[in-house]
Backbone as a printed PyTorch tensor [residue, N CA C, xyz], in Angstrom:
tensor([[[  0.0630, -15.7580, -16.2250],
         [  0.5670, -16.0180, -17.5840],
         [  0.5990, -17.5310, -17.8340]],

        [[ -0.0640, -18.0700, -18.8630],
         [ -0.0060, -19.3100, -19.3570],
         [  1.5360, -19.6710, -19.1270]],

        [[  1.8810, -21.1460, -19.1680],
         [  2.9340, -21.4960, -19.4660],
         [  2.6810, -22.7210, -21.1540]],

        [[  4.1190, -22.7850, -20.9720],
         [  4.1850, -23.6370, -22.6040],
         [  3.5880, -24.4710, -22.7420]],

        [[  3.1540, -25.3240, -21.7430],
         [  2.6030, -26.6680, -22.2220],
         [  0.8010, -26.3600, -22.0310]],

        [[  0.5050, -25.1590, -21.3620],
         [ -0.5710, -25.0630, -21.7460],
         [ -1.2210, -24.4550, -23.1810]],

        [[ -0.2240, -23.8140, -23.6880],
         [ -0.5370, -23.2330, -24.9260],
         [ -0.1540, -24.2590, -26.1850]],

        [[  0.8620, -25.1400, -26.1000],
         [  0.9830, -26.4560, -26.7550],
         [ -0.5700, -27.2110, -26.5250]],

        [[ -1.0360, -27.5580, -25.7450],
         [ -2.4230, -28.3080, -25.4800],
         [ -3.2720, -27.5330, -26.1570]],

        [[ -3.1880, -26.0230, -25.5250],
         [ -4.5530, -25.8710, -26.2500],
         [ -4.5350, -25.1880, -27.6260]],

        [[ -3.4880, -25.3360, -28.4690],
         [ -2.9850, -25.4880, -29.8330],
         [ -3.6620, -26.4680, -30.1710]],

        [[ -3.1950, -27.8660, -29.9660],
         [ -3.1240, -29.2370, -30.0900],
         [ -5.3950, -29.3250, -29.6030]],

        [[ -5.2960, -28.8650, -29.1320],
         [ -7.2050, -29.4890, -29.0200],
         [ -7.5390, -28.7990, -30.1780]],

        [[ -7.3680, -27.8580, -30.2450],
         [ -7.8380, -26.4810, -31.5350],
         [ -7.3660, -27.4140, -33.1770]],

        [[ -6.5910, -28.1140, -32.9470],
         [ -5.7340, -28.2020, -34.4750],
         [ -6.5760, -30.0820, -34.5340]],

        [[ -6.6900, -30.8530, -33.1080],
         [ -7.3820, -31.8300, -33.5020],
         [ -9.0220, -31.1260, -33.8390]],

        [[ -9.6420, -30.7780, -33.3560],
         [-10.7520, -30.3420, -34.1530],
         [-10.8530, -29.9380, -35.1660]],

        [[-10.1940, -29.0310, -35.6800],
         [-10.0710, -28.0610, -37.5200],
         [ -9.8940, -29.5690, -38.5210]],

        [[ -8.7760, -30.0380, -37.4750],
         [ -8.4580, -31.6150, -38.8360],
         [ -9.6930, -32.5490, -38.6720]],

        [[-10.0980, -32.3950, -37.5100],
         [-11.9570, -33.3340, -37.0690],
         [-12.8130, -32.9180, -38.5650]],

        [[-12.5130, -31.4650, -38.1930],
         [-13.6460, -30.8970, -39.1810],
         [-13.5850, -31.6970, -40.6550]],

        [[-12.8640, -31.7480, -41.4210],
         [-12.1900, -32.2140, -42.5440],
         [-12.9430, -33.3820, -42.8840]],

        [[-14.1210, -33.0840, -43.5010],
         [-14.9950, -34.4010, -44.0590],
         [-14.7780, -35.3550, -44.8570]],

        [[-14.0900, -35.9360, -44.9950],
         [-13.4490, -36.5520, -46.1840],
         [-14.3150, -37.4480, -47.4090]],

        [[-15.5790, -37.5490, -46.6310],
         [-16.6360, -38.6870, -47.1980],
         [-17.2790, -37.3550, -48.4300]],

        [[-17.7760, -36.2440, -47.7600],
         [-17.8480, -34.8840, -48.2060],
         [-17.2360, -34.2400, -49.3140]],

        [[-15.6720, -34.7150, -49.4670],
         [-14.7030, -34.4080, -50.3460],
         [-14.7130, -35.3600, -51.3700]],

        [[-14.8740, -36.8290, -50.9260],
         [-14.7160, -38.0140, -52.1840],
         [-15.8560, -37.9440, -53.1270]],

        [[-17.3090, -37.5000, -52.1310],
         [-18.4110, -37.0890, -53.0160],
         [-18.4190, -36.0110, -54.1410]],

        [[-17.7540, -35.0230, -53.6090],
         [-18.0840, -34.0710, -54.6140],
         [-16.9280, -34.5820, -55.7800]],

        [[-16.2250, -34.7850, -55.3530],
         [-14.8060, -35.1250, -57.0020],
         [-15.4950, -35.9670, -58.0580]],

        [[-16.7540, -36.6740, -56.7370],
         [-17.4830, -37.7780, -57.9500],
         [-18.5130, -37.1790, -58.2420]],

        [[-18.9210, -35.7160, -58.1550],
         [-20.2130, -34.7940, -59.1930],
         [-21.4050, -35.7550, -57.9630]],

        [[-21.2060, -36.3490, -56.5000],
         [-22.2970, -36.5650, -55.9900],
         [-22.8800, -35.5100, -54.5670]],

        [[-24.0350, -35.3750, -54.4500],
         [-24.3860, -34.9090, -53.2130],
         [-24.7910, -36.1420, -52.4670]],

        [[-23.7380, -36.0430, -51.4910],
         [-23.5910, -37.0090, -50.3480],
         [-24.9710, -37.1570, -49.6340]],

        [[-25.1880, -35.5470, -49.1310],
         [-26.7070, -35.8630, -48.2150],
         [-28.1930, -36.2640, -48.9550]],

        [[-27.8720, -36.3940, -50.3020],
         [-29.1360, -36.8760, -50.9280],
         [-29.4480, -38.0600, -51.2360]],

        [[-28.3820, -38.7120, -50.7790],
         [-28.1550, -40.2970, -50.9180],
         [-28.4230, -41.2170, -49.3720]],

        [[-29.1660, -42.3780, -50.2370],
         [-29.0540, -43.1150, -48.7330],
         [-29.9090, -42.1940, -46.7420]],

        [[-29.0520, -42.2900, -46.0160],
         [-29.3380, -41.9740, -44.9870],
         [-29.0780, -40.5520, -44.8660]],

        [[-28.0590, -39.7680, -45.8090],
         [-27.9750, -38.4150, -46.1050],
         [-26.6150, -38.1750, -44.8980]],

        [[-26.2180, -39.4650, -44.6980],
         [-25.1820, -39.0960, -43.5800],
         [-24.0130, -38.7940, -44.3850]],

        [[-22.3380, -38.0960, -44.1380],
         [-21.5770, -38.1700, -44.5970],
         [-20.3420, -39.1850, -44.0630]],

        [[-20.5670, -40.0530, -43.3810],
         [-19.2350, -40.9980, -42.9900],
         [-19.1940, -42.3040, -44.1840]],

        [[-18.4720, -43.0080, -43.8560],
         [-18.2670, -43.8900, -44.7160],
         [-18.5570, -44.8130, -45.2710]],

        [[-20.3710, -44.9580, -44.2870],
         [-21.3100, -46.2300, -44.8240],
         [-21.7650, -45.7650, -45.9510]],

        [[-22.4820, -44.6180, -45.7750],
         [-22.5750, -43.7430, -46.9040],
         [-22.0790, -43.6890, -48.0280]],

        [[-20.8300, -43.5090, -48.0660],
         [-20.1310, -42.9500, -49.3090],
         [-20.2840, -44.6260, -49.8510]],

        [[-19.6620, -45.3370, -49.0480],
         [-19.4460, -46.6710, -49.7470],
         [-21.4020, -47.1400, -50.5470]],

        [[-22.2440, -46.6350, -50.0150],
         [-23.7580, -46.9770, -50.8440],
         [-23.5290, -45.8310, -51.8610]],

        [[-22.5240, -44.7110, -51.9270],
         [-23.0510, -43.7670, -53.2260],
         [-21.8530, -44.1650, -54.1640]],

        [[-20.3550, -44.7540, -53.6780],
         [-19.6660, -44.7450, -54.6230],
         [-19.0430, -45.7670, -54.3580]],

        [[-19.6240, -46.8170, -53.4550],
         [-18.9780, -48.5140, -53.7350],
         [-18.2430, -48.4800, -52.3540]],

        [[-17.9730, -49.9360, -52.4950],
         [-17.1410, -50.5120, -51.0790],
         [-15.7270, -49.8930, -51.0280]],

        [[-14.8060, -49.5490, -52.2260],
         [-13.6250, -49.2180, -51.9630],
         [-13.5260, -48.0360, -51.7000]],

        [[-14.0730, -46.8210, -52.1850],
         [-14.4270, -45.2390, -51.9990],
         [-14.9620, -45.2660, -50.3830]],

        [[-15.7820, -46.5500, -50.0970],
         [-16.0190, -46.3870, -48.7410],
         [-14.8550, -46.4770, -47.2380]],

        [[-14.2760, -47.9820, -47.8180],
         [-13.0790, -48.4880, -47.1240],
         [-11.8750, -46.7540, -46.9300]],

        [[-11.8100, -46.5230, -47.9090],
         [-10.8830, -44.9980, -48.3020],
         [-11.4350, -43.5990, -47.0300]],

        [[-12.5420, -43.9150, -47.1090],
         [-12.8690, -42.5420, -46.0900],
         [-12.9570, -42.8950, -44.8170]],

        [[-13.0780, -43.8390, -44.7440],
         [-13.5260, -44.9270, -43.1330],
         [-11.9020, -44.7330, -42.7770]],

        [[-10.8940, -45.2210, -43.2840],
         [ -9.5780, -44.9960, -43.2000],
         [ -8.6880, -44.0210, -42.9680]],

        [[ -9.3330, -42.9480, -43.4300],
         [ -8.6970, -41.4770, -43.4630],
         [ -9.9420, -41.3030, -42.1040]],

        [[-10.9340, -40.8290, -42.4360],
         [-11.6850, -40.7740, -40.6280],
         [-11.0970, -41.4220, -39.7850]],

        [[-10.7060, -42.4090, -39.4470],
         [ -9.4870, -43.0730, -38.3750],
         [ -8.6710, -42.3140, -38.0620]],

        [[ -7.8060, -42.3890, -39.3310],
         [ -6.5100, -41.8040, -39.0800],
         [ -6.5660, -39.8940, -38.7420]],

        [[ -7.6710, -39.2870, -38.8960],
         [ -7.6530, -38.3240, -37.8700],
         [ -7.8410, -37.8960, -36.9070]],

        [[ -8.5750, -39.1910, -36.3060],
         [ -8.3770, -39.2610, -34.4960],
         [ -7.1230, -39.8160, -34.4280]],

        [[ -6.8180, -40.5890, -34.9720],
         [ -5.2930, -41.5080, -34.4660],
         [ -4.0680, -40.3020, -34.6420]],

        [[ -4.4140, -40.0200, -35.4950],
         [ -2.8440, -39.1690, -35.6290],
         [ -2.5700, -37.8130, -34.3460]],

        [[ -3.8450, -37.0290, -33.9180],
         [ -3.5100, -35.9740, -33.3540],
         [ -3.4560, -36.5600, -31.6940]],

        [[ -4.1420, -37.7320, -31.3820],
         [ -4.3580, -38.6850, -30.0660],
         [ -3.0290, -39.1300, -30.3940]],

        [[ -2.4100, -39.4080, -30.9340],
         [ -1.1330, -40.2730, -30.9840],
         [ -0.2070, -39.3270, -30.5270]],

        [[ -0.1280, -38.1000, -30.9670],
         [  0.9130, -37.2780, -30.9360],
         [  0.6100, -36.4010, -29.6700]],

        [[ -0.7280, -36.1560, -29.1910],
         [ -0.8070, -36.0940, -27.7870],
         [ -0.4610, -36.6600, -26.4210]],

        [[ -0.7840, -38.0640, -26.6390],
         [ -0.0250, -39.2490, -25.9870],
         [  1.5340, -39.3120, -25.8610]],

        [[  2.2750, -39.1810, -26.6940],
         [  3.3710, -38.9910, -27.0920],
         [  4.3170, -37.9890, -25.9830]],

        [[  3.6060, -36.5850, -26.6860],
         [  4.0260, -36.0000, -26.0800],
         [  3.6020, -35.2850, -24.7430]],

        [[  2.3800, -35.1140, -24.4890],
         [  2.0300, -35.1740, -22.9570],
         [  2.1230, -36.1560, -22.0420]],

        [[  1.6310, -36.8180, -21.9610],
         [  1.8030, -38.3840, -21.2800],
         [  0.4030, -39.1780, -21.7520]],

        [[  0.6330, -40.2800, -21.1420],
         [ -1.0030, -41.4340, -20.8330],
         [ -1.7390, -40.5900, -20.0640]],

        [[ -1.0450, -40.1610, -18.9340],
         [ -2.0050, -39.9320, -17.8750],
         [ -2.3880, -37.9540, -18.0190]],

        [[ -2.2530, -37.7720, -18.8890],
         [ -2.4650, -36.1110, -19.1690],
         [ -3.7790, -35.8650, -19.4050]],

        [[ -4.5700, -34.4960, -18.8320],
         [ -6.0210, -34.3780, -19.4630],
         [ -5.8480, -33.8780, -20.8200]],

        [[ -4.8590, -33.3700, -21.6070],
         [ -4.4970, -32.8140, -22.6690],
         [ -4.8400, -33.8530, -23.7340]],

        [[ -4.4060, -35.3960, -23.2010],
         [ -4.7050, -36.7980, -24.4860],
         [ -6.9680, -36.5480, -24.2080]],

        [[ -7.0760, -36.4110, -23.1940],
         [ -8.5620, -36.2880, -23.1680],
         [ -8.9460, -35.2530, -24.3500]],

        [[ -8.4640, -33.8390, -23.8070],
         [ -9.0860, -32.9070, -24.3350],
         [ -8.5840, -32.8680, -26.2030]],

        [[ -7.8820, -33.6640, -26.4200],
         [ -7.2760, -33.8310, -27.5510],
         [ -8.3330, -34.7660, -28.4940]],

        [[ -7.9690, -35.6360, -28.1040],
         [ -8.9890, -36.8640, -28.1540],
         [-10.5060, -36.4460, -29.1930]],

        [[-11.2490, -36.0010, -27.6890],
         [-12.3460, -35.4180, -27.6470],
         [-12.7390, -34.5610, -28.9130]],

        [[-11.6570, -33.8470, -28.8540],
         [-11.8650, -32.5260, -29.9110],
         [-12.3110, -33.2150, -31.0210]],

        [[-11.2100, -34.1320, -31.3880],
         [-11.2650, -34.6310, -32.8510],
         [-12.1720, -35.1120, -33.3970]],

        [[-12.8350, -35.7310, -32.5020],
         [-14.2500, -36.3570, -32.4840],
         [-15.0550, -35.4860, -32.8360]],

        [[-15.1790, -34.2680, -31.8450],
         [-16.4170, -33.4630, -32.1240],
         [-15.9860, -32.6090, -33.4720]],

        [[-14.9340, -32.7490, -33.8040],
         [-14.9980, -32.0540, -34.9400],
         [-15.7070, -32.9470, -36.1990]],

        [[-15.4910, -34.1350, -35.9960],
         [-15.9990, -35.0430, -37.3340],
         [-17.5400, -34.5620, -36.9900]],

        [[-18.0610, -34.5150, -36.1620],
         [-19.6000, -34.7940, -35.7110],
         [-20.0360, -33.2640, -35.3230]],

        [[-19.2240, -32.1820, -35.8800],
         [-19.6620, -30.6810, -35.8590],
         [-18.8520, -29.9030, -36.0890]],

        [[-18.3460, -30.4250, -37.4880],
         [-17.4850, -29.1850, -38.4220],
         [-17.9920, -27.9280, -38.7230]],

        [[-16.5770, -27.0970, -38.1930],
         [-16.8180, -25.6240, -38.0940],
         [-17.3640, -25.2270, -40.3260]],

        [[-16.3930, -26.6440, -40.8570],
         [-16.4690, -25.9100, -42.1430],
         [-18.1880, -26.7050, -43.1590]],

        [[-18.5960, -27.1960, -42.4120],
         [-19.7970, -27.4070, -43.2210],
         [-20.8960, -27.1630, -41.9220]],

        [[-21.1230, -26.2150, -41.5320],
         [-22.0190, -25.4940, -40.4110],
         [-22.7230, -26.5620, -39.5800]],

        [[-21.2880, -27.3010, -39.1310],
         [-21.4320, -27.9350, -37.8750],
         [-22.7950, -29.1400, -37.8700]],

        [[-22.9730, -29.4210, -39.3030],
         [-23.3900, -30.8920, -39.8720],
         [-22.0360, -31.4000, -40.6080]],

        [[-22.3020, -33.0910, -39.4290],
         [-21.1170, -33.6890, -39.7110],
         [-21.8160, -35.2980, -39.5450]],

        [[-21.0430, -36.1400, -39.0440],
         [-21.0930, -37.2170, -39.1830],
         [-21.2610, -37.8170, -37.6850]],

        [[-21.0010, -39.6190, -37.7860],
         [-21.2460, -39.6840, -35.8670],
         [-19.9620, -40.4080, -35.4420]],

        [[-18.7490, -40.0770, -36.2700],
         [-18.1670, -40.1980, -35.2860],
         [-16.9280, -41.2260, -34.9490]],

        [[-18.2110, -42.6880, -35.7510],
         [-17.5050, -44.0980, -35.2090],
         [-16.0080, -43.8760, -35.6970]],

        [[-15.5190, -44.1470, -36.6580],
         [-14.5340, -44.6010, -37.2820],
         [-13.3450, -43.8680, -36.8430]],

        [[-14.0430, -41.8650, -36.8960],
         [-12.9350, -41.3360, -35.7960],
         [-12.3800, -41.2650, -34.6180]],

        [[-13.5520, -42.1650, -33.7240],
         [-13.5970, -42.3200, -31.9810],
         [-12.3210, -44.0100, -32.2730]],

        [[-12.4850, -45.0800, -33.6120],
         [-11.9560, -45.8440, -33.3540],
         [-10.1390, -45.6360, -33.0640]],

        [[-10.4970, -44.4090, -34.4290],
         [ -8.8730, -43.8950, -34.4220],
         [ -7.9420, -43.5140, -33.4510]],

        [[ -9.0960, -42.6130, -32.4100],
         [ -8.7860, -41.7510, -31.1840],
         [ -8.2110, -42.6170, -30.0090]],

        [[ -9.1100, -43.4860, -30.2710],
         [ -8.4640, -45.0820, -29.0030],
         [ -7.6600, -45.4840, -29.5070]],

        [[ -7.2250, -45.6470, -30.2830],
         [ -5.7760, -46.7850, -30.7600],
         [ -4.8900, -45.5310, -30.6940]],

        [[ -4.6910, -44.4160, -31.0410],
         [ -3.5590, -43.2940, -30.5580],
         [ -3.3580, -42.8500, -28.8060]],

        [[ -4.7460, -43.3050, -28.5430],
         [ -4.8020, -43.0510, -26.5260],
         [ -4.4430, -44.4820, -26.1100]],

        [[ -5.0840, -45.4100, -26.4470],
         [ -5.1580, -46.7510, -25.7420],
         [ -5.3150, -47.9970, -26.6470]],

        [[ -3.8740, -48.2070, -27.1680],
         [ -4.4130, -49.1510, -28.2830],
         [ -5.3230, -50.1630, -28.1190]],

        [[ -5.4360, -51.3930, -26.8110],
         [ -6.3200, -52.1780, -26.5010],
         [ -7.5960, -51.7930, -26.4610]],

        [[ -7.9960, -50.5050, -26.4530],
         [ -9.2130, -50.2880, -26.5490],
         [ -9.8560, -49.6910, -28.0780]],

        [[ -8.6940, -49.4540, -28.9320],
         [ -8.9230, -49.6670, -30.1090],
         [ -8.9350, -50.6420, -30.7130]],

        [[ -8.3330, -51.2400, -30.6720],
         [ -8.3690, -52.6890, -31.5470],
         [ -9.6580, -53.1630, -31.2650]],

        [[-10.3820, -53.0650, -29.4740],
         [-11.5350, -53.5820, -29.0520],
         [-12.6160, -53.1850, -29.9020]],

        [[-12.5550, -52.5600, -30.2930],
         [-13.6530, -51.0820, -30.7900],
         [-13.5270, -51.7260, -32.5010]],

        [[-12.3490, -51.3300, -32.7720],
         [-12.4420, -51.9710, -34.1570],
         [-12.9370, -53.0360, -34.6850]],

        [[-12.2630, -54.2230, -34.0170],
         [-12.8910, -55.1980, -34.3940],
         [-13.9960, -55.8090, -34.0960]],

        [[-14.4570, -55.0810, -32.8890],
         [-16.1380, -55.3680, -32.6250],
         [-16.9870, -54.4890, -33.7500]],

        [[-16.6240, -53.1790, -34.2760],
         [-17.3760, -52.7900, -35.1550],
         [-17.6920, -53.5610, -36.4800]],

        [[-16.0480, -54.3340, -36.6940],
         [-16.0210, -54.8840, -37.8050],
         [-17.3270, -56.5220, -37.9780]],

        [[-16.9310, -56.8090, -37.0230],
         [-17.8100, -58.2390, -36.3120],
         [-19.3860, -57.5860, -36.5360]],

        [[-19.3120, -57.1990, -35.5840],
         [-21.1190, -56.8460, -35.7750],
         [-21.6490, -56.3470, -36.7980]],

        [[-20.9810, -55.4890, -37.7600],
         [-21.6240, -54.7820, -39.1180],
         [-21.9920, -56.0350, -39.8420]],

        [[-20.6240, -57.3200, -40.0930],
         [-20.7150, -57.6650, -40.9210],
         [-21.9800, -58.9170, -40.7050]],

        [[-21.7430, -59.2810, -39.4490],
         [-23.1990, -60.0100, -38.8840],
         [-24.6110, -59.5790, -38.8650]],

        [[-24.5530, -58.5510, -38.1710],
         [-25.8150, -57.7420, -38.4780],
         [-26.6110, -57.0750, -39.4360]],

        [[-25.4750, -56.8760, -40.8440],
         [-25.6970, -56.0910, -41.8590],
         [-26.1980, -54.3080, -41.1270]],

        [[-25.7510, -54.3120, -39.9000],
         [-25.9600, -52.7290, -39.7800],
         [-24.6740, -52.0470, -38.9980]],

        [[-24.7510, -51.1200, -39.8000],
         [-23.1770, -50.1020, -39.6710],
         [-23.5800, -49.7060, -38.0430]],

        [[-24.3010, -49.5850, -38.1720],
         [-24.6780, -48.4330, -36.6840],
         [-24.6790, -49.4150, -35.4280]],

        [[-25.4280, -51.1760, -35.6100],
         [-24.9520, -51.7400, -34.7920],
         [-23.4910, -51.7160, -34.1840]],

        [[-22.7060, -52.1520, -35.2330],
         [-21.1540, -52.1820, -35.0890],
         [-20.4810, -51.3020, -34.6260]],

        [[-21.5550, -49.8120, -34.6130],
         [-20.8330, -48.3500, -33.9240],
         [-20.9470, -48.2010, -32.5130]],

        [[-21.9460, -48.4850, -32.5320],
         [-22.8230, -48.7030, -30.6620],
         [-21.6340, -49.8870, -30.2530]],

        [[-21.4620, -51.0270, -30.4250],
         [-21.1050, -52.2800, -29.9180],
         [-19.8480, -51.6060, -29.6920]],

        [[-18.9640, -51.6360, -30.7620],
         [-17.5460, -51.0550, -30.8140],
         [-17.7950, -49.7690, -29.9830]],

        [[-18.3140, -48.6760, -29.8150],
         [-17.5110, -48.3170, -28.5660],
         [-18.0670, -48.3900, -27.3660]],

        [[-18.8910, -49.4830, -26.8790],
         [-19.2240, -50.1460, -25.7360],
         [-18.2040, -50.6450, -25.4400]],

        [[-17.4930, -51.5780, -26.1310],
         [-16.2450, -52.1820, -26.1930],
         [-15.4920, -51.7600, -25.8840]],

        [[-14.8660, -50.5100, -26.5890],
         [-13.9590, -49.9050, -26.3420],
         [-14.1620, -49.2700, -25.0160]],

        [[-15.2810, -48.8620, -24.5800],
         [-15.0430, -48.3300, -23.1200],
         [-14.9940, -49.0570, -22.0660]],

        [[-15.6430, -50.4470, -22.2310],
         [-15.3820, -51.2120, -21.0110],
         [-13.9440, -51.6820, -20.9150]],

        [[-13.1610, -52.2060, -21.8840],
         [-12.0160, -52.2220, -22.2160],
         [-11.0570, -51.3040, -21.4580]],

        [[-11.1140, -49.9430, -21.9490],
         [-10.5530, -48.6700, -21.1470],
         [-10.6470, -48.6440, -19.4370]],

        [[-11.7030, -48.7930, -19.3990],
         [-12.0560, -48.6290, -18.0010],
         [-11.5780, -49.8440, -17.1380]],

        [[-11.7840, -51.2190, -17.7300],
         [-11.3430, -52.1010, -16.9570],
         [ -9.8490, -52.3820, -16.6860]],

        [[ -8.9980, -52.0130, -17.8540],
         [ -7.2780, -52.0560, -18.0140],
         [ -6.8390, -50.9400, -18.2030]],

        [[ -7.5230, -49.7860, -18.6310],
         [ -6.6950, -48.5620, -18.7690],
         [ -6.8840, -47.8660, -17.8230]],

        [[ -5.5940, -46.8520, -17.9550],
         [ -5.5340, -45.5880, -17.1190],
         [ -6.2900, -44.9680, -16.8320]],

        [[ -7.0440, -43.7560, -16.0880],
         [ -8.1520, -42.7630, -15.4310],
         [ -8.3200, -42.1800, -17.0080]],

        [[ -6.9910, -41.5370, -17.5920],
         [ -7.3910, -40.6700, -18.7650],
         [ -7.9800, -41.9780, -20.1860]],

        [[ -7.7420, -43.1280, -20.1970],
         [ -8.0630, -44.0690, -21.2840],
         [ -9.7820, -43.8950, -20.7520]],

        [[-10.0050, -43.9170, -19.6030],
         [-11.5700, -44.2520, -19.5210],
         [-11.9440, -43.1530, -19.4540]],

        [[-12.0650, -42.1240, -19.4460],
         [-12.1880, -40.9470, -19.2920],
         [-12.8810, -40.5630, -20.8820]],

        [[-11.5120, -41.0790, -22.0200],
         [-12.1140, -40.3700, -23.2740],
         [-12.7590, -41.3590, -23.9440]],

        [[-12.1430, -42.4950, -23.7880],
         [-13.6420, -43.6420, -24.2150],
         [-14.5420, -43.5190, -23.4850]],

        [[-15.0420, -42.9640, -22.8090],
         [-16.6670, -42.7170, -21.5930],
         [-16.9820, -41.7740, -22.3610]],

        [[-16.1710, -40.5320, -22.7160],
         [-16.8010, -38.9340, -23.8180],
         [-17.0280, -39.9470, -25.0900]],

        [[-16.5230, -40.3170, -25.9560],
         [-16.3460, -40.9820, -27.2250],
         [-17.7970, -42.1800, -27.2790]],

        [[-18.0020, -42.8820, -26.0960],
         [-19.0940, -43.7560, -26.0490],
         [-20.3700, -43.1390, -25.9170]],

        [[-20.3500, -41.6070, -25.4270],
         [-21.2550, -40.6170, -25.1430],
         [-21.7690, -40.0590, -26.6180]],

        [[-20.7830, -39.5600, -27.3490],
         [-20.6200, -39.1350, -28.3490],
         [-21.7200, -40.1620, -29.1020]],

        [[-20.8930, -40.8940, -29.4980],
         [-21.5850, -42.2010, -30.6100],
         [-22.8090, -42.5700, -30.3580]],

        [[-23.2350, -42.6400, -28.7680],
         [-24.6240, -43.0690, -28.7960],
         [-25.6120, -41.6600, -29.2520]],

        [[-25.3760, -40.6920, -28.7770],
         [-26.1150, -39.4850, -29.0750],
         [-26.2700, -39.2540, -30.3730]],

        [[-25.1190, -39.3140, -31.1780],
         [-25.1480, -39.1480, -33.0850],
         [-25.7640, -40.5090, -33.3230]],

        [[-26.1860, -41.2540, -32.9230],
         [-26.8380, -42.5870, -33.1470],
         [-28.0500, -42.6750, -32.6050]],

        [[-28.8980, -41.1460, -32.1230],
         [-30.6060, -41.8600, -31.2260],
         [-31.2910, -42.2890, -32.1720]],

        [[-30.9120, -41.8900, -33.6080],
         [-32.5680, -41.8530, -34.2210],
         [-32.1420, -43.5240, -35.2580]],

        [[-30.4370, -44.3440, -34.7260],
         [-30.2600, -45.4010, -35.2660],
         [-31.3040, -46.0770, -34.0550]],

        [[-31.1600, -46.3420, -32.8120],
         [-31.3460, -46.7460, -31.5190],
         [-32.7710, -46.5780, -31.6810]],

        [[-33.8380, -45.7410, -32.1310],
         [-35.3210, -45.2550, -32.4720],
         [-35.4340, -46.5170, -33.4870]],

        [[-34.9280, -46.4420, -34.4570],
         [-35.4960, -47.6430, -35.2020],
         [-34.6520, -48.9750, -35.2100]],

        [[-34.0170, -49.0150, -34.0670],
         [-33.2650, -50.3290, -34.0200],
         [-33.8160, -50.9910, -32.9030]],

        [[-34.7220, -49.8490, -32.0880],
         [-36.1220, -50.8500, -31.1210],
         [-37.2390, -50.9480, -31.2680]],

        [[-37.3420, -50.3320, -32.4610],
         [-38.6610, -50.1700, -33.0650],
         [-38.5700, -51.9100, -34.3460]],

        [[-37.1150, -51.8910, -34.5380],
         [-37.0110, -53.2470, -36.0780],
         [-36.9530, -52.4140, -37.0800]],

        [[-36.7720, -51.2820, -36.9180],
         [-37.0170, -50.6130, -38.6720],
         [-35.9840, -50.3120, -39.0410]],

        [[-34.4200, -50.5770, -38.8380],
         [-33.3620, -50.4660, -39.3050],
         [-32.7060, -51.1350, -40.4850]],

        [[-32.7310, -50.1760, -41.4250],
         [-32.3300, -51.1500, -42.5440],
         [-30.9360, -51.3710, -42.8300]],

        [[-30.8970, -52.2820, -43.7200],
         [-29.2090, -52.6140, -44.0360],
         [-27.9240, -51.8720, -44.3590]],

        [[-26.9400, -52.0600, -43.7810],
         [-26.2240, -50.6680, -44.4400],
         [-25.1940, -50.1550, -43.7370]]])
């Protein structure tokens, strides 16, 4: 028979994914009469929205994508411990839910902004790392996807070098994550054909 804290966890992975799922870039589009995937790169995160409905509509979903890794990683942390696989499997979820929502048939997004969230609720130093390297490199590079790769390179060496087994653990899944929803950025970012954005 299960005990409580296993059925609390695996509540808590189940409920960070469903809220993963929750597209928000998806939602700001349609209120504005737009189809998100016909625009631009056809992605739904927040570089996106901000090329279909401006920098502040963008800033708005990039923000709320954060804050749904941060909030269910926060409250995992909290209440399991640092060192729990539950902040992993928590973590994790949330992520894969942005990047394979059950409610738009598991086309989703890649990730960044919610993996940044997920570290600052697990390991703040490795969020902030993540953040503000994303922020740095986009705005240098003019490419979103640079700043996604960099930031959570960052964030995992970060984790791994000062954090706990479980901090490197879900920044190592989360750095996994981002590069994979990012091959076909990485295809034309060694090829030079990456455009601005």
């Amino acid at each position: 028979m299960l005990d409580r804290t296993t059925w609390i966890g695996a509540a808590s992975v189940l409920g960070a994914y469903l809220l993963g799922s929750v597209l928000f870039g998806v939602i700001a589009a349609r209120r504005a009469g737009v189809d998100l995937r016909s625009i631009g790169s056809g992605n739904v995160g927040a570089t996106n929205v901000e090329r279909a409905l401006g920098k502040r509509a963008g800033r708005v979903v990039m923000l709320l994508d954060a804050l749904k890794g941060f909030g269910p990683t926060l409250g995992a942390h909290l209440y399991f411990g640092a060192e729990s696989p539950w902040l992993v499997g928590v973590g994790v979820a949330g992520a894969l839910g942005h990047s394979f929502p059950v409610y738009h048939r598991f086309r989703g997004g890649k990730a960044a902004a919610t993996s940044v969230g997920t570290l600052l609720g697990a390991f703040w130093p490795a969020g902030i790392g993540a953040g503000v390297s994303f922020f740095v490199l986009k705005k240098v590079t003019r490419r979103a996807s640079v700043g996604s790769l960099v930031g959570a390179s960052i964030g995992l060496a970060i984790a791994a070098t000062i954090g706990n087994e479980r901090a490197a653990q879900l920044a190592a899944a989360l750095f996994v994550l981002v590069v994979v929803r990012h091959h076909e950025n990485l295809v034309r970012l060694a090829r030079g054909e990456e455009p601005p954005g």
